[in-house]
Structure formats: structure tokens, C-alpha cells
BAZARO-881504 format. One record per residue (C-alpha): residue in one letter; x negated, y negated, z negated. Coordinates in pm, 1 decimal, always signed. Each point is the difference from the previous one (the first is absolute). Layout:
REM BAZARO-881504
+----+----------+----------+----------+
: aa :       px :       py :       pz :
+----+----------+----------+----------+
:  A :        X :        Y :        Z :
...
+----+----------+----------+----------+
//
This chain:
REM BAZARO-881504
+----+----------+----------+----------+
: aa :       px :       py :       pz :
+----+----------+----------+----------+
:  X : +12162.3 :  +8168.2 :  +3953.8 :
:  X :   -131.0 :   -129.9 :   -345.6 :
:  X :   -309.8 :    +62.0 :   -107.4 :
:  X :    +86.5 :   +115.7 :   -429.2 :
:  X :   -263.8 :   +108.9 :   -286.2 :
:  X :    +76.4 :    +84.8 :   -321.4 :
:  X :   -349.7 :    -50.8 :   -179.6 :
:  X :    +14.8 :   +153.1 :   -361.6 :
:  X :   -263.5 :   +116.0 :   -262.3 :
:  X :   +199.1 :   +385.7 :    -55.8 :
:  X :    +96.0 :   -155.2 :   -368.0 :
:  X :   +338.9 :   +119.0 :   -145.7 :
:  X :   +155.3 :   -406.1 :   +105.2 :
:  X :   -148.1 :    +67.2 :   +376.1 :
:  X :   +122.5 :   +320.1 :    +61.7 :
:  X :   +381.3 :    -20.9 :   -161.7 :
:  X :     +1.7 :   -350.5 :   +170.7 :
:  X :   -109.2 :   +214.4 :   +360.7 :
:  X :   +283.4 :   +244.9 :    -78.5 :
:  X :   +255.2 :   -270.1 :    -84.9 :
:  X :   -138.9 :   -211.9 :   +367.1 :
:  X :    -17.1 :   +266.4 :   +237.8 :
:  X :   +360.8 :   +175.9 :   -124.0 :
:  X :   +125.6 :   -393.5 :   +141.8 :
:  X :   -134.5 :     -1.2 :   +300.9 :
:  X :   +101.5 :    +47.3 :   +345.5 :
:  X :   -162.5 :   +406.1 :    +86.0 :
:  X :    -78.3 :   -200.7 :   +310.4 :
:  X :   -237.4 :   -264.0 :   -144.8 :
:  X :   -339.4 :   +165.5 :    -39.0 :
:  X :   -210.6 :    -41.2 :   -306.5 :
:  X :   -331.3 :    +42.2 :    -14.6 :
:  X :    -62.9 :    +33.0 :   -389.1 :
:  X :   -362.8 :    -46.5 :    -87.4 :
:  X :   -134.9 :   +150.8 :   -352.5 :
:  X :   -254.3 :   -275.6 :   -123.1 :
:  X :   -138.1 :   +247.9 :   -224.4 :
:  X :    -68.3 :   +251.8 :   +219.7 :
:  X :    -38.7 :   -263.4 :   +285.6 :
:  X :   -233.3 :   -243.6 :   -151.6 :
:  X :   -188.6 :   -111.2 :   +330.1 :
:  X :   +339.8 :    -90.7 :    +86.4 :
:  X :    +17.7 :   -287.7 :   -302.7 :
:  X :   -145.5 :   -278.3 :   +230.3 :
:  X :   +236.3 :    +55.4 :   +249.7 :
:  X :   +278.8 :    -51.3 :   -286.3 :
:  X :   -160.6 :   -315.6 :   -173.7 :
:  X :    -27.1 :   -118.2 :   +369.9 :
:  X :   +400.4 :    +77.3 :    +91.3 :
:  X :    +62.3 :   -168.5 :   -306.8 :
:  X :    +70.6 :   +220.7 :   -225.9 :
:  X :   -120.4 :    -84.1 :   -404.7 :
:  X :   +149.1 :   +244.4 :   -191.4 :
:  X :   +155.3 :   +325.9 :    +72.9 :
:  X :   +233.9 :   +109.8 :   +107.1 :
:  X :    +71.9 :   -189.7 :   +292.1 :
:  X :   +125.1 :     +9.8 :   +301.9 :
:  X :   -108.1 :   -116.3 :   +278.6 :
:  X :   +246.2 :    -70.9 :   +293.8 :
:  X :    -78.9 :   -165.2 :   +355.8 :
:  X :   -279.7 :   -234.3 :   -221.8 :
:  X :   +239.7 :   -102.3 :   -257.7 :
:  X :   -100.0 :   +157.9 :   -384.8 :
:  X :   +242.5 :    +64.3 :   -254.9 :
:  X :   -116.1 :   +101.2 :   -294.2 :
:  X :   +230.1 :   +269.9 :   -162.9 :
:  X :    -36.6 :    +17.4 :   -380.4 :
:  X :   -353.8 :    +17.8 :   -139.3 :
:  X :   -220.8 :   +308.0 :    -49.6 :
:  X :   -360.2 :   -138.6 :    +60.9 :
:  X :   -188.7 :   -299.8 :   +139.0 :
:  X :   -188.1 :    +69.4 :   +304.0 :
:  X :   -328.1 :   -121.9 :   -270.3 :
:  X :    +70.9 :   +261.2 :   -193.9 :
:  X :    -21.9 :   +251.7 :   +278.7 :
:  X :   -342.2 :   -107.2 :   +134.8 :
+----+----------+----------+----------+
//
């Protein structure tokens, strides 16, 4: 099984862009979705995934960023 994050900030972009994602997905791919703002000793663990800007997702290693909300400085 995949391991799949969706790292996002909780700005308007983030979440319609989490609502848009996880309506496309397989119900049998599980996505851990990780709210930098709330989550922000999780924000090294993005920047070290990859991940510059949010949202992203994260899939088996591989980013893609989705759209732009934030920058992972900005969330620091």
C-alpha cells in the first residue's frame, strides 16, 4: 500500500483543493492529511518530504505540488 499526505495550511486554496483531491481518489487509498497550521511540529517533516509550498501531496516520496496556498517559510 502507498504511503499518501496531503500537507495543507487550512487556507481557502488548501482546503477546496483537499475536497476537489480526495472526491478523485480511490476510497481505498488512505490519506493521511496533515494541517500545517495546526500541525506545525510537523513542518520539518514536510520541508524534508519535499514539500515547498502547500498544498502538496505527498505520494510513496514523490511531491506534487497542487496549486499554491502558502510556502512552507511562511508557515514557520
Amino acid at each position: 500500500m502507498s504511503t499518501v499526505r496531503y500537507y495543507h495550511a487550512g487556507c481557502p486554496v488548501c482546503v477546496s483543493a483537499e475536497q476537489t483531491l480526495l472526491g478523485l481518489l480511490d476510497p481505498k487509498v488512505q490519506v493521511e492529511v496533515v494541517h500545517l497550521g495546526e500541525q506545525s511540529s510537523r513542518i520539518a517533516e514536510a520541508e524534508k518530504a519535499g514539500v515547498e509550498s502547500v498544498p502538496a501531496l505527498v505520494v510513496d516520496g514523490q511531491v506534487l505540488h497542487l496549486n499554491f496556498g502558502a510556502a512552507i517559510a511562511d508557515l514557520k
